[in-house]
PDB file of N, H, CA, C and O in Angstrom:
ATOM      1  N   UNK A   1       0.849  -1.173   0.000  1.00  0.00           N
ATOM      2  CA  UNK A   1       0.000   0.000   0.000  1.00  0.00           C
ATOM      3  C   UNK A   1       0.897   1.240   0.000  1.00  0.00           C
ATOM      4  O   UNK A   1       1.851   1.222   0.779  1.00  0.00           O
ATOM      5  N   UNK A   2       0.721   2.258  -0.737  1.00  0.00           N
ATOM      6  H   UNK A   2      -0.053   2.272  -1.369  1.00  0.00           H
ATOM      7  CA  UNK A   2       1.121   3.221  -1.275  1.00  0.00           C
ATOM      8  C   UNK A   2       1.190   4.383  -0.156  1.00  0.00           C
ATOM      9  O   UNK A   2       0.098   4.946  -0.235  1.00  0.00           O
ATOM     10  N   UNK A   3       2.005   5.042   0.907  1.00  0.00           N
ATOM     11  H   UNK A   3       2.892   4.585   0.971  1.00  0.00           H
ATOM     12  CA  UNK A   3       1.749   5.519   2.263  1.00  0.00           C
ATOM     13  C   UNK A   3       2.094   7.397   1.761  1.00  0.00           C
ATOM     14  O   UNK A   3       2.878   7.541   0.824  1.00  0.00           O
ATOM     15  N   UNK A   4       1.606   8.447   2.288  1.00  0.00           N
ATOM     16  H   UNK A   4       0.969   8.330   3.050  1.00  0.00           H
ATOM     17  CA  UNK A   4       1.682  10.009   1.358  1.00  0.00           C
ATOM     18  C   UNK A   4       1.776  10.360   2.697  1.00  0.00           C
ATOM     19  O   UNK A   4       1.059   9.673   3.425  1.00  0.00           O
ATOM     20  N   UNK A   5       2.538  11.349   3.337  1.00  0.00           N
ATOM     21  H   UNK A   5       3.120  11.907   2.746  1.00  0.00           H
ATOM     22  CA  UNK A   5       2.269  12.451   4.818  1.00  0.00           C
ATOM     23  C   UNK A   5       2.385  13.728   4.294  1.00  0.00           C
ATOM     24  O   UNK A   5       2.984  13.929   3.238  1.00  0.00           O
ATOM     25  N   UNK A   6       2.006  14.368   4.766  1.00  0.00           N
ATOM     26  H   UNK A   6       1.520  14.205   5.624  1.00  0.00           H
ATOM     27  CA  UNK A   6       1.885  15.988   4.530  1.00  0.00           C
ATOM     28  C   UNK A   6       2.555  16.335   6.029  1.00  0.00           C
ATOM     29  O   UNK A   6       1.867  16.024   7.001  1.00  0.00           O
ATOM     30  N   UNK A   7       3.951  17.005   6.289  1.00  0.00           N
ATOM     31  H   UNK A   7       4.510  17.257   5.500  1.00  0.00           H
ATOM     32  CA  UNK A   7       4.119  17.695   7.289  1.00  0.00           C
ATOM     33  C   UNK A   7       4.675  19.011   6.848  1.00  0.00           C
ATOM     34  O   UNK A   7       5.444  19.292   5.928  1.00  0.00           O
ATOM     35  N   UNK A   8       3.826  20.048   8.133  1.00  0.00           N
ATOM     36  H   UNK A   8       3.202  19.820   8.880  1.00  0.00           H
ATOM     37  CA  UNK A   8       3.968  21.409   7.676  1.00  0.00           C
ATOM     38  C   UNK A   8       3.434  22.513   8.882  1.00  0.00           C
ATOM     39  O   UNK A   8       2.248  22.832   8.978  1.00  0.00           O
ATOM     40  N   UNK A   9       4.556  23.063   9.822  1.00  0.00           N
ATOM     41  H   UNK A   9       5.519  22.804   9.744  1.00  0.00           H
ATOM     42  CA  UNK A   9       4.126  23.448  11.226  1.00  0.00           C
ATOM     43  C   UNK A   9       3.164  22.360  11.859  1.00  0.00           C
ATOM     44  O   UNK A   9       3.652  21.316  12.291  1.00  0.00           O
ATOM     45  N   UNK A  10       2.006  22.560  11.910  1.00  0.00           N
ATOM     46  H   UNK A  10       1.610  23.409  11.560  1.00  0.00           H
ATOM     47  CA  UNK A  10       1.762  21.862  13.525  1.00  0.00           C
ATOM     48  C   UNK A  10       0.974  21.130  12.959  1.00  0.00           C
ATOM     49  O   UNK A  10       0.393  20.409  13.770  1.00  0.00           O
ATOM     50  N   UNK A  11       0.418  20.833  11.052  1.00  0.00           N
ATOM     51  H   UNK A  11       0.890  21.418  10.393  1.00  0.00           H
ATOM     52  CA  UNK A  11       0.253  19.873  10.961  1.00  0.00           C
ATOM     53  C   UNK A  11       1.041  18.345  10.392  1.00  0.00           C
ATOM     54  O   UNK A  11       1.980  18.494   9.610  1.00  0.00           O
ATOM     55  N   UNK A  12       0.778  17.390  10.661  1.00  0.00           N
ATOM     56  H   UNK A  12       0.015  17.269  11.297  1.00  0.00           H
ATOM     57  CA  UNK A  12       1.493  16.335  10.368  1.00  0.00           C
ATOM     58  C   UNK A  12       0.306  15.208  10.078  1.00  0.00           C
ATOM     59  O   UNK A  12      -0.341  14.735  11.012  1.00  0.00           O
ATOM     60  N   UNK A  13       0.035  14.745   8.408  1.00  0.00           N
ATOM     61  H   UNK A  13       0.561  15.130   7.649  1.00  0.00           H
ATOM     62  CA  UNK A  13      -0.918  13.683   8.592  1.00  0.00           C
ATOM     63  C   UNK A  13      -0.428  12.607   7.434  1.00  0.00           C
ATOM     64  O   UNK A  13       0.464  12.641   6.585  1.00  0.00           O
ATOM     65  N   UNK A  14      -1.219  11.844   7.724  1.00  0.00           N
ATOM     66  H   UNK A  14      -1.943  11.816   8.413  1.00  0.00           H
ATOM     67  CA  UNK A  14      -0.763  10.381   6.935  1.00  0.00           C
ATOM     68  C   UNK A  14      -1.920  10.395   5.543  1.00  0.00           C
ATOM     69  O   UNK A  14      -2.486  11.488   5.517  1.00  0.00           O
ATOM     70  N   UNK A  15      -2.321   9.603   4.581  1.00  0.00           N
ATOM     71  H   UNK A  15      -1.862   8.715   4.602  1.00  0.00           H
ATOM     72  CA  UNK A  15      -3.013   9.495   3.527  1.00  0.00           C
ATOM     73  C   UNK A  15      -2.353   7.893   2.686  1.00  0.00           C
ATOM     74  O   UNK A  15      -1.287   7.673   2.111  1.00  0.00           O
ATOM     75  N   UNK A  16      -3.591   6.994   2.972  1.00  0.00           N
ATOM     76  H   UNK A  16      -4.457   7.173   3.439  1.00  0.00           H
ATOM     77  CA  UNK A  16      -2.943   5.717   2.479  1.00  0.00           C
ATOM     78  C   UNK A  16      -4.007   4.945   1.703  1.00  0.00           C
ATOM     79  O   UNK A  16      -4.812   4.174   2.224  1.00  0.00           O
ATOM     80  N   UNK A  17      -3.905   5.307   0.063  1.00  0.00           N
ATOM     81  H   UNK A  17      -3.250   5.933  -0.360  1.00  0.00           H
ATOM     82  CA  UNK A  17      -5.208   4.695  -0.782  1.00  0.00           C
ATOM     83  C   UNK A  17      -4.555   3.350  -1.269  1.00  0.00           C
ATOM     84  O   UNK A  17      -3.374   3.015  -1.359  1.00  0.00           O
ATOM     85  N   UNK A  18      -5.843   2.631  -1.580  1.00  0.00           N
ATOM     86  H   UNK A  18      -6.803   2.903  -1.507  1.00  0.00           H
ATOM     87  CA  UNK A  18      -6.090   0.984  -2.012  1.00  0.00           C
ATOM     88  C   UNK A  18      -7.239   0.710  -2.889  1.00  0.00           C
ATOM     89  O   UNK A  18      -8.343   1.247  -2.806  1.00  0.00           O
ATOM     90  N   UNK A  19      -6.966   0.062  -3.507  1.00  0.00           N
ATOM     91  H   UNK A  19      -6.068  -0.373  -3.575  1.00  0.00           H
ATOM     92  CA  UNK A  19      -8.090  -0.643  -4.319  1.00  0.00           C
ATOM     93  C   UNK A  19      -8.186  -1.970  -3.997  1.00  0.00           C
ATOM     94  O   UNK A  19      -7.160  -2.630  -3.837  1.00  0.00           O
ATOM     95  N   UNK A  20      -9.450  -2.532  -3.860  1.00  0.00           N
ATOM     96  H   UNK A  20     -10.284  -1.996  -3.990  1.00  0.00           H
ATOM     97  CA  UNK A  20      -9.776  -4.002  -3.591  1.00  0.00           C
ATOM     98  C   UNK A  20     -10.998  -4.319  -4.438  1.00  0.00           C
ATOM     99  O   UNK A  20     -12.203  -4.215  -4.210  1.00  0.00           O
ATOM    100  N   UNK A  21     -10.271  -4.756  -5.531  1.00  0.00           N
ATOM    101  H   UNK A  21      -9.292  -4.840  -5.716  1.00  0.00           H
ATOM    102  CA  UNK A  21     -11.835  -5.158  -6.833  1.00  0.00           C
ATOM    103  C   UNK A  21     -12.519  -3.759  -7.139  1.00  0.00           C
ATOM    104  O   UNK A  21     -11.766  -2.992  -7.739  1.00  0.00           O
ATOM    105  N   UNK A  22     -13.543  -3.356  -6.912  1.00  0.00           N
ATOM    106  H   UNK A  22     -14.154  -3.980  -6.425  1.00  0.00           H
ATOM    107  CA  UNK A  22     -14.108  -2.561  -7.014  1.00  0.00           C
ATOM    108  C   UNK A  22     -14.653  -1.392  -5.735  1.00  0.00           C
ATOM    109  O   UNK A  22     -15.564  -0.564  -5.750  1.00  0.00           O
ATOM    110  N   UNK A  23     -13.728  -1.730  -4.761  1.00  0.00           N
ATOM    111  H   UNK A  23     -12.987  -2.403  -4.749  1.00  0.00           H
ATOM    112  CA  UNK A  23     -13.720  -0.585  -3.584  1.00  0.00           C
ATOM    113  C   UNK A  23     -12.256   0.152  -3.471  1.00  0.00           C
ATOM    114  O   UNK A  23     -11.190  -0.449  -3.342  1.00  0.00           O
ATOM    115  N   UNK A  24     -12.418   1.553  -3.546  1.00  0.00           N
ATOM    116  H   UNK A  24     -13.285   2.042  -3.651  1.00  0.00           H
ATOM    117  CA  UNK A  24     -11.275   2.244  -3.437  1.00  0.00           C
ATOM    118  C   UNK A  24     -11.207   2.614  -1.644  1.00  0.00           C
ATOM    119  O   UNK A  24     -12.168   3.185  -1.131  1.00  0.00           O
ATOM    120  N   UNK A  25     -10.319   2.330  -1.032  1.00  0.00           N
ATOM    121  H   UNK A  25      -9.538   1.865  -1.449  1.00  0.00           H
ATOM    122  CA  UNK A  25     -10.424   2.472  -0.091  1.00  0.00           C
ATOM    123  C   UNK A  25      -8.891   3.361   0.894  1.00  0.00           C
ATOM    124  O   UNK A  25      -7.744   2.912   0.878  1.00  0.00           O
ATOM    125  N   UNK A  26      -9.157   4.144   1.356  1.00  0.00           N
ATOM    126  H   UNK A  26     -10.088   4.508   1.369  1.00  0.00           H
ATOM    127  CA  UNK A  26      -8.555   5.539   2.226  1.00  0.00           C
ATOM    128  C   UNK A  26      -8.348   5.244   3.411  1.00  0.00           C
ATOM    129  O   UNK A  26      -9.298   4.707   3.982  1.00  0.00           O
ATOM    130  N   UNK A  27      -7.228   5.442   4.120  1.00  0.00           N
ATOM    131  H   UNK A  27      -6.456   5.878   3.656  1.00  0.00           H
ATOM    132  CA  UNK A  27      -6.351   5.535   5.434  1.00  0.00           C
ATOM    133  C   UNK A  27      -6.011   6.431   5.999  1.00  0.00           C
ATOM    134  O   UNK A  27      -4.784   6.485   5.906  1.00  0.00           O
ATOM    135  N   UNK A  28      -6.588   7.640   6.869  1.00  0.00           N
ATOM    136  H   UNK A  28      -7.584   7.596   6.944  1.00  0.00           H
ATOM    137  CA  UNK A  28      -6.133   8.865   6.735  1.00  0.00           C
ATOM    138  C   UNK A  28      -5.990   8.755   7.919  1.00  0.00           C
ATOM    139  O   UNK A  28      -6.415   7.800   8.570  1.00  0.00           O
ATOM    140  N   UNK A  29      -5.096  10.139   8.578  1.00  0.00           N
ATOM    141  H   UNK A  29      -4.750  10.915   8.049  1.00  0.00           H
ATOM    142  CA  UNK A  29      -5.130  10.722   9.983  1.00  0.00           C
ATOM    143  C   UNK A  29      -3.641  10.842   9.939  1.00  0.00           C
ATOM    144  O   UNK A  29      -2.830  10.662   9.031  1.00  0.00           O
ATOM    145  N   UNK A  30      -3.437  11.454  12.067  1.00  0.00           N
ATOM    146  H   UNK A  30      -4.096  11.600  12.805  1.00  0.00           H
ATOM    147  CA  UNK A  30      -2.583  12.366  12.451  1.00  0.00           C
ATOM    148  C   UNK A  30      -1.089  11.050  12.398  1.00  0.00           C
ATOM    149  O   UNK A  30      -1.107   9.962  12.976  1.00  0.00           O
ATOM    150  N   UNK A  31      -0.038  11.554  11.614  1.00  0.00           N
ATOM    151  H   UNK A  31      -0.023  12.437  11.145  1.00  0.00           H
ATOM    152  CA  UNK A  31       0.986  10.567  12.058  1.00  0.00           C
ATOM    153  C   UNK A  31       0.896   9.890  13.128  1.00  0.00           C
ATOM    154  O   UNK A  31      -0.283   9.933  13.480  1.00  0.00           O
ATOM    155  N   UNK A  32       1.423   9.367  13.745  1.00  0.00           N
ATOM    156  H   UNK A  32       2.381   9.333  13.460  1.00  0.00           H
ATOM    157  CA  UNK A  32       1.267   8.581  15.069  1.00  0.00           C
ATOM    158  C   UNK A  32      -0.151   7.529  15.568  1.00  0.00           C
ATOM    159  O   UNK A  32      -0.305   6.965  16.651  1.00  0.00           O
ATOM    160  N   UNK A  33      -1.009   7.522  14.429  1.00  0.00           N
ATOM    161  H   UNK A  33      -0.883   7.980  13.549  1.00  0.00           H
ATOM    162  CA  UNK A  33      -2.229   7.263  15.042  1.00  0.00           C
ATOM    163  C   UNK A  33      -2.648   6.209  14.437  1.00  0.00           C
ATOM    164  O   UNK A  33      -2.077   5.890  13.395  1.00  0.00           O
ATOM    165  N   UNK A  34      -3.589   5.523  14.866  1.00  0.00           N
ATOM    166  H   UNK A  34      -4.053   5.782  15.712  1.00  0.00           H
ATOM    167  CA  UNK A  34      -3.883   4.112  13.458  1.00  0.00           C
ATOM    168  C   UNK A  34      -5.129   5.242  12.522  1.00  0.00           C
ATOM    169  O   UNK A  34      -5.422   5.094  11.336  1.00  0.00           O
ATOM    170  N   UNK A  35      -5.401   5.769  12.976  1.00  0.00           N
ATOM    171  H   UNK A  35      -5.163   5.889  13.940  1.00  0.00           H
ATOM    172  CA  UNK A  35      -6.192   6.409  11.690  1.00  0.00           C
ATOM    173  C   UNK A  35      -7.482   6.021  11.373  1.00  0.00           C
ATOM    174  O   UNK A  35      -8.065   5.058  11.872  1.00  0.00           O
ATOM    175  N   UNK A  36      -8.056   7.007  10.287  1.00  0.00           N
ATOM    176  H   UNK A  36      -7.583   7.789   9.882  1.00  0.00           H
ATOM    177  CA  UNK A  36      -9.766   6.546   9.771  1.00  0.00           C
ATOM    178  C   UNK A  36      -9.243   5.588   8.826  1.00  0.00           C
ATOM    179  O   UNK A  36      -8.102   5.268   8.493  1.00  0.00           O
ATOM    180  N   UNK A  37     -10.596   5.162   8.435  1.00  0.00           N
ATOM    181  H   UNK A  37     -11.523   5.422   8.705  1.00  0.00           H
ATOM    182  CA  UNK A  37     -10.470   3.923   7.195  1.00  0.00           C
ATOM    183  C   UNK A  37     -12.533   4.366   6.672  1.00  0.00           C
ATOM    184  O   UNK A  37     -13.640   4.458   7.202  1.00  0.00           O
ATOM    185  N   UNK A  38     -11.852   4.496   5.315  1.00  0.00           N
ATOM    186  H   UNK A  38     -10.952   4.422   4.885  1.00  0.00           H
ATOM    187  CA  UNK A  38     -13.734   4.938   4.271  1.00  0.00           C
ATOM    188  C   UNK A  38     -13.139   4.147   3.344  1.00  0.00           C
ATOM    189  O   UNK A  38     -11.980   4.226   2.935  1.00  0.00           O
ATOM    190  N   UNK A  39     -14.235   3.158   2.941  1.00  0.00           N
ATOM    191  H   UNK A  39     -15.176   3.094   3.273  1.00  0.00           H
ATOM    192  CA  UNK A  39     -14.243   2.582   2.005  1.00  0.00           C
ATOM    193  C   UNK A  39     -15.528   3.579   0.850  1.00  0.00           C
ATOM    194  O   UNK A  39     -16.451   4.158   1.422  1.00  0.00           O
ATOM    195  N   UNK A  40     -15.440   3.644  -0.454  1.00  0.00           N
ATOM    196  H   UNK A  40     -14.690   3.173  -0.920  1.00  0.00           H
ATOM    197  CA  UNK A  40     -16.196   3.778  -1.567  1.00  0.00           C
ATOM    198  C   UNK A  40     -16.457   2.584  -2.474  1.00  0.00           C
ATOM    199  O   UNK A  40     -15.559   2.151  -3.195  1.00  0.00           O
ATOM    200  N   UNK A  41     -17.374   2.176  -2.456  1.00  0.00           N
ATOM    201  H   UNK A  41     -18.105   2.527  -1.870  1.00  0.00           H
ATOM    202  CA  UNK A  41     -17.638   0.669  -3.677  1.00  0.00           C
ATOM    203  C   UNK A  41     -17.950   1.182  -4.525  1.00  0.00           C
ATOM    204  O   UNK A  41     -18.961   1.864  -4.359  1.00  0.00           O
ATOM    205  N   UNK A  42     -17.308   1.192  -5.948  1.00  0.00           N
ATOM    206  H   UNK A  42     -16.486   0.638  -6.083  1.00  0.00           H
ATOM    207  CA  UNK A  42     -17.548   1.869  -7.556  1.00  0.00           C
ATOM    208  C   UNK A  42     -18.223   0.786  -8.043  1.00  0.00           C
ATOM    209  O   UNK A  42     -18.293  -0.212  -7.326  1.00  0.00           O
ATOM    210  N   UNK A  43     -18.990   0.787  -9.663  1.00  0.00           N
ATOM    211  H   UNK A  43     -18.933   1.598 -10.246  1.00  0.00           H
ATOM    212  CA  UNK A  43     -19.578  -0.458 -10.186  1.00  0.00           C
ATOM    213  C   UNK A  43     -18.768  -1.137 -10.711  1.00  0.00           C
ATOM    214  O   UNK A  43     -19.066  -2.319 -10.879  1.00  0.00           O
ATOM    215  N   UNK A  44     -17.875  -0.810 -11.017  1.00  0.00           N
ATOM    216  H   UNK A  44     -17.633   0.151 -10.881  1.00  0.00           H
ATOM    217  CA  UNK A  44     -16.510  -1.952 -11.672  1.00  0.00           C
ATOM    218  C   UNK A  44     -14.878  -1.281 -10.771  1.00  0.00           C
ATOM    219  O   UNK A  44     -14.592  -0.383  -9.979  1.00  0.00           O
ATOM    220  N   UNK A  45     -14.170  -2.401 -11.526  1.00  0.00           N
ATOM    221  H   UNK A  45     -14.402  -3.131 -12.170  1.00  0.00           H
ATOM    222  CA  UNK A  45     -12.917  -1.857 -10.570  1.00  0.00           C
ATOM    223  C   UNK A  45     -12.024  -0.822 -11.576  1.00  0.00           C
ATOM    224  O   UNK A  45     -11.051  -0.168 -11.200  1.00  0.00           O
ATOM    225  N   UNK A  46     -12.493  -0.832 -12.710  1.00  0.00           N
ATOM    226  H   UNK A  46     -13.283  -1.364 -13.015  1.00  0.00           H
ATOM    227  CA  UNK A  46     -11.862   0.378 -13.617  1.00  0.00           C
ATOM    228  C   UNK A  46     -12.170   1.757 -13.115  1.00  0.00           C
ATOM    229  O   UNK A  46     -11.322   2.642 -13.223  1.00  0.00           O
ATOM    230  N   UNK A  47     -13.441   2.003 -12.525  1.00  0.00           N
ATOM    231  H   UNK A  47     -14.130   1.283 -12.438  1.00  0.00           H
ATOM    232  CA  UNK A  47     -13.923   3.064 -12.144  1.00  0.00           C
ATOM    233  C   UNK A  47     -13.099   3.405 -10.550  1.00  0.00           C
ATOM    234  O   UNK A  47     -12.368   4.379 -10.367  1.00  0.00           O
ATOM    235  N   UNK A  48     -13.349   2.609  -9.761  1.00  0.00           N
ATOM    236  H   UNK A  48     -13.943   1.818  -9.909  1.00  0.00           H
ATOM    237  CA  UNK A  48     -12.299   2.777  -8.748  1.00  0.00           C
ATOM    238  C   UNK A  48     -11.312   2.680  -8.694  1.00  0.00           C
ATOM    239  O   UNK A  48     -10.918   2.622  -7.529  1.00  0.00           O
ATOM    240  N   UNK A  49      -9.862   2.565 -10.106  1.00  0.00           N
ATOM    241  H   UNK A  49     -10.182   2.613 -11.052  1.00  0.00           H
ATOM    242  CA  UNK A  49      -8.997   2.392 -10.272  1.00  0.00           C
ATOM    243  C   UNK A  49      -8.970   4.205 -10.799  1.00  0.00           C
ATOM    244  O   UNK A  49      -7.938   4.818 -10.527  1.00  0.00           O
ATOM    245  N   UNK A  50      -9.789   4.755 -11.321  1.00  0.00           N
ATOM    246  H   UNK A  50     -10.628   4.257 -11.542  1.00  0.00           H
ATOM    247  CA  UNK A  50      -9.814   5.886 -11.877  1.00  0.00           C
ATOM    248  C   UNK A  50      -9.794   7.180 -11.015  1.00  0.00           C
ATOM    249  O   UNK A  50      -9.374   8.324 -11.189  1.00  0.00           O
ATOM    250  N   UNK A  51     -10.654   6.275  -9.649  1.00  0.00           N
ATOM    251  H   UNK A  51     -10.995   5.346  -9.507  1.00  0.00           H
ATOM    252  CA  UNK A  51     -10.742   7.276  -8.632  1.00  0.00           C
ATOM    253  C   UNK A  51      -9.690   7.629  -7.547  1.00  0.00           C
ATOM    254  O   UNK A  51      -9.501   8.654  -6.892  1.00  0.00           O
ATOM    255  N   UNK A  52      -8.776   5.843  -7.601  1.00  0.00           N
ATOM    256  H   UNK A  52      -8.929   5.010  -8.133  1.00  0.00           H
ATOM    257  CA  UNK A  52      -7.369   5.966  -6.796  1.00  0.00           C
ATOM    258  C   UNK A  52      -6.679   7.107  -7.450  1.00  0.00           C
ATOM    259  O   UNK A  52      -6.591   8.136  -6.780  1.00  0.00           O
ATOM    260  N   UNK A  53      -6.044   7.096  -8.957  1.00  0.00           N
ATOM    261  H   UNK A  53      -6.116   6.260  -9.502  1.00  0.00           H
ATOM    262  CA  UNK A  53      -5.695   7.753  -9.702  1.00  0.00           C
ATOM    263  C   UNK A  53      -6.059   9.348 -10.050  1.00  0.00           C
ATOM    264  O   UNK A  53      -5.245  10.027 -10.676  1.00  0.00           O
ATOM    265  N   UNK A  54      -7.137   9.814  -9.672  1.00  0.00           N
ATOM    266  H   UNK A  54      -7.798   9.263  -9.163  1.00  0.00           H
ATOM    267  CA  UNK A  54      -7.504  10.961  -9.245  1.00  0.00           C
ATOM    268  C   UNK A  54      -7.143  11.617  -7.988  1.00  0.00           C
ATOM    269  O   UNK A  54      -6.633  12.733  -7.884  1.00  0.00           O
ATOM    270  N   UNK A  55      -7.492  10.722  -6.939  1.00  0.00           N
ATOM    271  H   UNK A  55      -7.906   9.816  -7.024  1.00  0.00           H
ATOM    272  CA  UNK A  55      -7.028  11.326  -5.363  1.00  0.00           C
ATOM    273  C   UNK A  55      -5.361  11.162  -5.277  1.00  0.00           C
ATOM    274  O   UNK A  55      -4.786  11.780  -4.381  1.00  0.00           O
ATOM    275  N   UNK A  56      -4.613  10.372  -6.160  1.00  0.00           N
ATOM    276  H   UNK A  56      -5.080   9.870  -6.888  1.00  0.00           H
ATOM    277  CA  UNK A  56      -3.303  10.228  -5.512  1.00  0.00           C
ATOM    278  C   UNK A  56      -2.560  12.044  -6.357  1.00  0.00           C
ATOM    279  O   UNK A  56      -1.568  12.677  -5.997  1.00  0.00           O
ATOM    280  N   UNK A  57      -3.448  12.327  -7.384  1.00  0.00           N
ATOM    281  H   UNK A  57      -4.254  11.813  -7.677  1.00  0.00           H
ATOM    282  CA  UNK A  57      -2.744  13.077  -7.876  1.00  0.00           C
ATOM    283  C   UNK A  57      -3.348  14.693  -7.131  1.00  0.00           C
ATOM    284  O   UNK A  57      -2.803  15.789  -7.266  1.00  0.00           O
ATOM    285  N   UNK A  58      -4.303  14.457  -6.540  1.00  0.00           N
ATOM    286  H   UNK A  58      -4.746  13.566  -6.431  1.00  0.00           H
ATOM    287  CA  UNK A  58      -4.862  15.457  -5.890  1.00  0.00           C
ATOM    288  C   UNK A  58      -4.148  15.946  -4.333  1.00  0.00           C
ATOM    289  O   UNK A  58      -4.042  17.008  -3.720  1.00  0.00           O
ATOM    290  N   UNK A  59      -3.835  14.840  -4.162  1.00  0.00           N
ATOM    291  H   UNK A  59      -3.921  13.977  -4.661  1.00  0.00           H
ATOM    292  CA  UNK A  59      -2.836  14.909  -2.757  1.00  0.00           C
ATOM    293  C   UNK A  59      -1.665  15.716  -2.874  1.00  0.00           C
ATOM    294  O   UNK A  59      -1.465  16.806  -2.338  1.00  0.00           O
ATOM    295  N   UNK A  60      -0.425  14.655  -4.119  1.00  0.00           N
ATOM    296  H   UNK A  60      -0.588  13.770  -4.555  1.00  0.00           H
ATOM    297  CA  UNK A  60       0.496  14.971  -4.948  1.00  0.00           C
ATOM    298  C   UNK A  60       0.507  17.089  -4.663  1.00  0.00           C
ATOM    299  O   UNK A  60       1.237  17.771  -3.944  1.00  0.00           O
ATOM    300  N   UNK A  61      -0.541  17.460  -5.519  1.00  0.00           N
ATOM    301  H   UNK A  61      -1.135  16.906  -6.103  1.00  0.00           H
ATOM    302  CA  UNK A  61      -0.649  18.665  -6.146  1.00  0.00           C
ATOM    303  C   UNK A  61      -1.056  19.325  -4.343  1.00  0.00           C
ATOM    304  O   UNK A  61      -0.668  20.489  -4.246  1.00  0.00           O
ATOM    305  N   UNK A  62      -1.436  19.023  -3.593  1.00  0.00           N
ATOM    306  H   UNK A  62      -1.751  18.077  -3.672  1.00  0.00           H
ATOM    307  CA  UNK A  62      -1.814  19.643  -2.334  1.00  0.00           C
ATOM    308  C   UNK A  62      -0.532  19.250  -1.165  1.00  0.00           C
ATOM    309  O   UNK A  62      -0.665  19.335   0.056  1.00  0.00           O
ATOM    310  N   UNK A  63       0.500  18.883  -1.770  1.00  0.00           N
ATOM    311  H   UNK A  63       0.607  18.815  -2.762  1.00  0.00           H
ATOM    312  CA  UNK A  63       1.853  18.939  -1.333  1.00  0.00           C
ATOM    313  C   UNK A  63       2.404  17.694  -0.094  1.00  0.00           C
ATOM    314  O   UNK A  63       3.377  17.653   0.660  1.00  0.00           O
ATOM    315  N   UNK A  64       1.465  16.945  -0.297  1.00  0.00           N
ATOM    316  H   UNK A  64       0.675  16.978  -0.909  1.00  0.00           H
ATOM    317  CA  UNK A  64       1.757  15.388   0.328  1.00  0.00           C
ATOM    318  C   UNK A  64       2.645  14.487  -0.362  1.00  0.00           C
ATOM    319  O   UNK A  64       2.334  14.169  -1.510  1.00  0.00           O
ATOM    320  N   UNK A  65       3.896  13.938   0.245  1.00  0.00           N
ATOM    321  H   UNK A  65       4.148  14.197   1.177  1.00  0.00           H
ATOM    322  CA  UNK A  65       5.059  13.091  -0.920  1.00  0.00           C
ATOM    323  C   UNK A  65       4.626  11.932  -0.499  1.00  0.00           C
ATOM    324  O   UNK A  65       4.017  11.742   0.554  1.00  0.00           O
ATOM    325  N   UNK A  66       4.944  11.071  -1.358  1.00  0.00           N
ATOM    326  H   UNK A  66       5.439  11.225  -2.213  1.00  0.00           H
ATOM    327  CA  UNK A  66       5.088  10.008  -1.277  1.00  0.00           C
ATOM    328  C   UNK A  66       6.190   9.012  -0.011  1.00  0.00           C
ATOM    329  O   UNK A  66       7.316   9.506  -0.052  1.00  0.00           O
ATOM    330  N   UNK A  67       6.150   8.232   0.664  1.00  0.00           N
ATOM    331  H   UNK A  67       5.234   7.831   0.697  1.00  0.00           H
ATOM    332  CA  UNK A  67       7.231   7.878   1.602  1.00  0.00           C
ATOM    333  C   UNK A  67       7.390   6.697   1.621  1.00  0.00           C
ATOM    334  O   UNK A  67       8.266   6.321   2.399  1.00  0.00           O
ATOM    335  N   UNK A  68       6.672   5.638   0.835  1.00  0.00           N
ATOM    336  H   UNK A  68       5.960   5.944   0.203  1.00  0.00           H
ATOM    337  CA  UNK A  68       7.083   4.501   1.000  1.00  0.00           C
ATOM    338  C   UNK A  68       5.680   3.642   1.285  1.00  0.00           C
ATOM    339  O   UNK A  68       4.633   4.289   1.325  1.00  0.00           O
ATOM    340  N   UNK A  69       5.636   2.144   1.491  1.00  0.00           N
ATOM    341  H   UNK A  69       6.486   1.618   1.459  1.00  0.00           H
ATOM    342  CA  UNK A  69       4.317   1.125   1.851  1.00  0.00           C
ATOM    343  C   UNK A  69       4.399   1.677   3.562  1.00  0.00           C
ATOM    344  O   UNK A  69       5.382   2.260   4.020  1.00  0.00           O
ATOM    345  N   UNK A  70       3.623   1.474   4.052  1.00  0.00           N
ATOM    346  H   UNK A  70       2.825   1.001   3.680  1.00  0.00           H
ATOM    347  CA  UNK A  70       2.823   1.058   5.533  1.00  0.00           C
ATOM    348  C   UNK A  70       2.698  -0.231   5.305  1.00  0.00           C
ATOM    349  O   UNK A  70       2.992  -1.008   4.396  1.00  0.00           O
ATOM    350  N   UNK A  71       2.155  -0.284   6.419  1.00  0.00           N
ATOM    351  H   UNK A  71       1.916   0.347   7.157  1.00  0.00           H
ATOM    352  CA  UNK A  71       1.619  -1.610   7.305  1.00  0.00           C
ATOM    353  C   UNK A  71       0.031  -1.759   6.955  1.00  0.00           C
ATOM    354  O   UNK A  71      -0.833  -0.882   6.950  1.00  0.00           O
ATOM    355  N   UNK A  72      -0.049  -2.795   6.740  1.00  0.00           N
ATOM    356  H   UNK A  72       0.652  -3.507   6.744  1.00  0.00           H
ATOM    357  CA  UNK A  72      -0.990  -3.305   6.179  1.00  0.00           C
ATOM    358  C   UNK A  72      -2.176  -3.675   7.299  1.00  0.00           C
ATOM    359  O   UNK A  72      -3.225  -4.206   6.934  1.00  0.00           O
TER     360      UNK A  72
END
């Protein structure tokens, strides 16, 4: 799984998207924390492959890097 943090003064957060068949599914919250988890179920997995691919680049552009897999 693909792991993004945004740190920047006093905030510090995590962002960790997945696809499973046809659910795109989100890992968010404060470093240190186990975090939220939202799943979205799309009607096919192309469509939720479209939507990983949208949010990773939306992050990207809102200044979150990339850092490596997490823990699963």
């Amino acid at each position: 799984m693909r792991r993004f943090e945004f740190v920047d003064g006093s905030s510090s957060k995590f962002w960790m998207p997945e696809v499973q068949g046809a659910t795109f599914i989100v890992t968010y919250g404060r470093i240190g924390t186990a975090g939220q988890r939202k799943e979205k179920v799309f009607p096919d997995e192309d469509s939720a492959l479209r939507e990983y691919t949208k949010k990773v680049a939306e992050k990207v552009r809102e200044g979150y890097a990339e850092v490596g897999a997490g823990e699963a």
